[in-house]
Each structure stands twice: as C-alpha cells, then as structure tokens.
Wavefront OBJ file of the C-alpha trace (Angstrom):
o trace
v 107.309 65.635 129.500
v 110.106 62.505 130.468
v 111.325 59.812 128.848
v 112.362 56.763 130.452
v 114.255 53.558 129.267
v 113.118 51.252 132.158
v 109.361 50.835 134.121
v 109.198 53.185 137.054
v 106.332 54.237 139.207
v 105.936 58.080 138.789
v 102.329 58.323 139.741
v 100.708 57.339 143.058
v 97.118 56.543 141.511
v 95.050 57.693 138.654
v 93.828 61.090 140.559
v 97.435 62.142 140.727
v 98.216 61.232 136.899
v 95.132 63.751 136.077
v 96.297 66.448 138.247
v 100.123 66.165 136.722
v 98.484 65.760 133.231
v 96.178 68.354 133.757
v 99.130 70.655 134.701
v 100.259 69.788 131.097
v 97.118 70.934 129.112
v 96.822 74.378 131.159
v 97.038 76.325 127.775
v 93.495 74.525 127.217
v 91.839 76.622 130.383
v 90.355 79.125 128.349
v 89.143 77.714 124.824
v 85.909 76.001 124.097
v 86.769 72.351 125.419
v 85.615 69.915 126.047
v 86.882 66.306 127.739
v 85.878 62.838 126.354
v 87.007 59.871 128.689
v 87.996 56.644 127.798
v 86.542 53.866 130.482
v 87.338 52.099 132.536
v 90.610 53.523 133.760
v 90.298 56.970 131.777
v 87.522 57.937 133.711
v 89.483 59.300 137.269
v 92.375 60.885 134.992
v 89.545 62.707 132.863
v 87.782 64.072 136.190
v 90.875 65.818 137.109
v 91.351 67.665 134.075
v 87.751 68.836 133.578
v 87.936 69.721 136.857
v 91.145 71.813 136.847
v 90.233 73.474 132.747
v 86.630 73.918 134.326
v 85.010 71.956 130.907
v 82.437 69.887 130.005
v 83.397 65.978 130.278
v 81.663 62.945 128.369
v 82.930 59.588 127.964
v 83.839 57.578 124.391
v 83.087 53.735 125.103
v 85.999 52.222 123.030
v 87.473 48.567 123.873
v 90.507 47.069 122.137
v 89.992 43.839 120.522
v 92.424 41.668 122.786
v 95.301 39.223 122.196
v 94.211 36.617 124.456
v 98.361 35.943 125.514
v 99.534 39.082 125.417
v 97.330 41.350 127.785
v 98.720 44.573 126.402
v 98.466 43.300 123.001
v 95.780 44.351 120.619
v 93.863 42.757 117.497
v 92.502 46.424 116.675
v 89.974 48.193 118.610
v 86.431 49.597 118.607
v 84.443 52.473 119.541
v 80.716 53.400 120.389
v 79.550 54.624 116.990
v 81.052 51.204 115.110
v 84.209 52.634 113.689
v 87.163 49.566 114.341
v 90.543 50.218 113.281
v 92.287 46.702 113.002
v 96.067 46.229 114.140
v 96.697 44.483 110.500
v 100.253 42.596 111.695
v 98.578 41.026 114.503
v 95.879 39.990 112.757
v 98.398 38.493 110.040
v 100.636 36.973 112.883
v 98.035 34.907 114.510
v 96.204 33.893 110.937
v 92.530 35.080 111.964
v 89.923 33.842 109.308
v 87.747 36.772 108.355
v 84.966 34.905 110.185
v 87.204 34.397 113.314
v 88.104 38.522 113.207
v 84.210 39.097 112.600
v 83.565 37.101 115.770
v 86.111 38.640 118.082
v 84.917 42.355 116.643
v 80.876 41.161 117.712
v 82.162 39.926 121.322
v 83.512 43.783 121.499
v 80.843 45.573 120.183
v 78.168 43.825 122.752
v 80.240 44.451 125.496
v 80.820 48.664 124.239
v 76.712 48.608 123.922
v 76.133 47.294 127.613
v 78.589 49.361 128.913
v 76.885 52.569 126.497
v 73.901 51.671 128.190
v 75.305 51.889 131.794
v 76.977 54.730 131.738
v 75.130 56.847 129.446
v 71.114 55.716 129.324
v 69.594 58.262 127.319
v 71.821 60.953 127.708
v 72.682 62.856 124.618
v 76.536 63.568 124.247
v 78.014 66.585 124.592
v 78.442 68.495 121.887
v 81.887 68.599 120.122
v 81.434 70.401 116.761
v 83.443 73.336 116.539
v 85.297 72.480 119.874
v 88.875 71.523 121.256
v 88.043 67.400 122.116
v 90.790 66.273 124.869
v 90.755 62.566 124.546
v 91.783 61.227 127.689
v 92.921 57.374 128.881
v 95.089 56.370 131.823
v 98.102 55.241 129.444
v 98.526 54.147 125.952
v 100.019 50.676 125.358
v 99.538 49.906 121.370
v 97.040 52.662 120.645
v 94.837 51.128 118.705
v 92.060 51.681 121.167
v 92.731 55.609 121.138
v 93.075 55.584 117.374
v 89.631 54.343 117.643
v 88.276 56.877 119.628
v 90.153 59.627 117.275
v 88.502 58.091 114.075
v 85.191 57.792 115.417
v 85.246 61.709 117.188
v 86.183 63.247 113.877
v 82.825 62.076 112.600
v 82.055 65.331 115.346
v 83.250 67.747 113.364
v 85.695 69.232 116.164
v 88.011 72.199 115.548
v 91.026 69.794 116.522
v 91.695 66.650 118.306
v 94.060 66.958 121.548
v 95.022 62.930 122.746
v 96.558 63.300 126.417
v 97.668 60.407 128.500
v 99.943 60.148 131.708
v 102.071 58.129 130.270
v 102.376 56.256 126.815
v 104.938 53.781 124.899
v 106.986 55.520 121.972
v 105.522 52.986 119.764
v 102.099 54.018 120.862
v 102.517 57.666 120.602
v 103.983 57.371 117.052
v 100.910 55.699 116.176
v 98.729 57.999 117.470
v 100.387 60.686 116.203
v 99.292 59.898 112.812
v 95.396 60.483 113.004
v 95.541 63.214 116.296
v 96.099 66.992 116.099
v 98.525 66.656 119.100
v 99.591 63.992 121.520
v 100.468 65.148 125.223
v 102.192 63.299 127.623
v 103.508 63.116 130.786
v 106.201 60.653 130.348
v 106.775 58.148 127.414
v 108.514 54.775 127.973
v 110.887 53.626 125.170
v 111.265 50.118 127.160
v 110.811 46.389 124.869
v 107.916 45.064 127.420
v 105.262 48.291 128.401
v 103.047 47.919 130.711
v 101.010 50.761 132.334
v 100.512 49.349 135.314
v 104.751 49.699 136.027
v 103.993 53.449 135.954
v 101.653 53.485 139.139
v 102.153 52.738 142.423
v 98.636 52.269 143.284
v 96.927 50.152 140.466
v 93.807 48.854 139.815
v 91.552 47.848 137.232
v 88.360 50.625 137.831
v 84.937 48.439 138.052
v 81.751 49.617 136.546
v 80.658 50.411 140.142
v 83.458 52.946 140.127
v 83.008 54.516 137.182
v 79.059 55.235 138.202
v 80.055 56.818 141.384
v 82.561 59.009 139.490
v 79.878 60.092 136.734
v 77.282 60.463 139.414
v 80.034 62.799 141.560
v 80.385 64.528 138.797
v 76.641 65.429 137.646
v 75.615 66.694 141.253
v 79.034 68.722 140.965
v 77.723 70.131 137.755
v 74.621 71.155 139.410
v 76.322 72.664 142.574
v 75.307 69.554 144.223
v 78.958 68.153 145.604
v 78.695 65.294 147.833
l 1 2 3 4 5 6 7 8 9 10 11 12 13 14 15 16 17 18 19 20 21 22 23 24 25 26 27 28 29 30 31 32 33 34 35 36 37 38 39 40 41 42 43 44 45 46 47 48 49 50 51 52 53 54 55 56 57 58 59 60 61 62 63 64 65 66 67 68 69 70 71 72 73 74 75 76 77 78 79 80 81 82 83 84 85 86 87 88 89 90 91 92 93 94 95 96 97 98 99 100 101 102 103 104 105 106 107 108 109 110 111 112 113 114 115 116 117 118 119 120 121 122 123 124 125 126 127 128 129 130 131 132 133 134 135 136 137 138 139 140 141 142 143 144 145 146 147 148 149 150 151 152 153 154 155 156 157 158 159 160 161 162 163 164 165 166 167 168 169 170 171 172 173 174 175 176 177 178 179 180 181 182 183 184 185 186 187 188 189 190 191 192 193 194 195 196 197 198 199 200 201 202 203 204 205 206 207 208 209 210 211 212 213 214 215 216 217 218 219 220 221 222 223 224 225 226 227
C-alpha cells in the first residue's frame, strides 16, 4: 500500500485497479470467499479479483444519499436490505427536517430497488454465512456508502468482513475501519479535496448497460461459457 499527499493517476482504468488490488488480497486465494460488488463502478474492480482468487462474486446495491453541491459529499447511505447509516454532521450542517431526510432516504431506496431488480431478477444471493465477504468498490470517498454495505452484510452471518478498494481517503478508511474486520488498500490519499476520479487515468461513470454485460460475461464464464 502508498500514501500520497496530492491527486495522482496510478491506475489506467478500473480493470487495472482490480488486478493491482487483487494482487493485494492474494492471501484470500485459498479460503472460503466470496466477493460482493458495489455498483456501478465496483463492478469491473470486483471481476478482477474473483477472477484472480477463483470465488464466487455477487453484488450489494448500496447508494449514498448525496449532497447535492458537493458530489463526493454524502448525507448517509443505503443498502439493498434497508439498513441506512446517516452521516449525522452533514445532516446537522445543512438543517434537514426529519421529513426532508425521510424524503431524500425514499428517492434512494427506489432507485437501489430498480437497480435490485436489473441486476439481480430473481436470483438468490450467494451465500455468505460462515464465509470471508470481500466488499469491493472502485474508491472510497466518505464511506458512508461502504459502511452501509458492512452493516447490512453482517446481518449474513460471515466469518469476517474484508473492505478492499484501489484507493481510499484517510478520512474514509478511518471510518470504515470502525465497523470492518480489515480495510485493504492500494493507495490512500491524505489530500483536503478527494476525488476518485484524480486516481485514474481512464474514468468513467459505468452505465447500467455496462454493468449487465459484465454480470452476463461473468455467468457464461461460470458455466464454461466465455464469450
């Protein structure tokens, strides 16, 4: 792992975060894993770790409850199963009613059941009882959203909870650090303005169209199917 006090681009695209972070977790290659992506943008990084441990991969719909003016900024987040964790100083800061919050929290949790119902239909999720869960995003910014995703996967029962991102604020990883097993990196940014875009030379933000084409790679994979 690196640190860095300014934005740099280390990776070239998501793909090649996955394979560096991948490199990171190879201690992971032969336990009882599995790999639960975060989409959008979680999705190509968590492809290339399942692919190089040789695990099972599922996906975690979470969505961070946004700060209209600050696009890395975060009211709290949510995940598939209902669990929110709230950012409680930003909510303070901008003076939310309860009511307002409620309404802001609804707007995310429609959006986390559409998206449940595109990626996953009626497919049951993998199991993670008993098992090593590798959380996966392409970066963490405030956290919240993977804090989310930690809270609501421990309702799973898993033997421990392994959160690993390319590349991560300080603040972030502090945070996350609090409800995680572990926290793996590849680099972590101690710069005042983060964004993870300033860590990729390629950067996008992955469409839904995307992230069916990688699931569907990855099913006829599964069933020796590779196209």
């Amino acid at each position: 792992m690196t640190y860095s006090a300014r934005p740099q681009a280390i990776f070239e695209n998501r793909h090649d975060a996955g394979r560096r972070l991948a490199a990171e977790l190879g201690e992971y290659s032969d336990q009882s894993v599995v790999v639960l992506a975060i989409p959008n943008g979680g999705v190509p990084v968590a492809l290339e770790v399942a692919s190089a441990l040789k695990t099972d991969l599922d996906l975690i719909i979470c969505r961070k409850i946004p700060i209209l003016v600050s696009p890395e900024g975060s009211l709290g987040a949510a995940a598939d199963d209902g669990t929110v964790i709230l950012n409680e100083e930003a909510v303070k800061r901008i003076g939310f009613s309860r009511q307002q919050l409620e309404y802001e929290i609804n707007k995310v949790r429609t959006e986390i059941k559409q998206r449940s119902l595109l990626y996953k239909g009626d497919r049951l999720p993998v199991r993670a009882t008993g098992k090593i869960v590798i959380l996966i995003d392409d970066g963490l910014a405030s956290g919240f959203t993977m804090m989310a995703a930690v809270e609501s996967l421990r309702r799973r029962r898993p033997k421990e909870v392994v959160v690993a991102v390319p590349v991560a604020s300080a603040m972030a990883v502090k945070q996350v650090e609090k409800v995680a097993d572990r926290v793996v990196t590849c680099t972590t940014g101690f710069m005042p303005k983060f964004y993870l875009s300033d860590f990729y030379r390629y950067w996008h933000d992955v469409s839904d169209d995307e992230v069916m084409r990688y699931l569907n790679k990855w099913r006829m994979r599964q069933l020796g199917l590779d196209i």
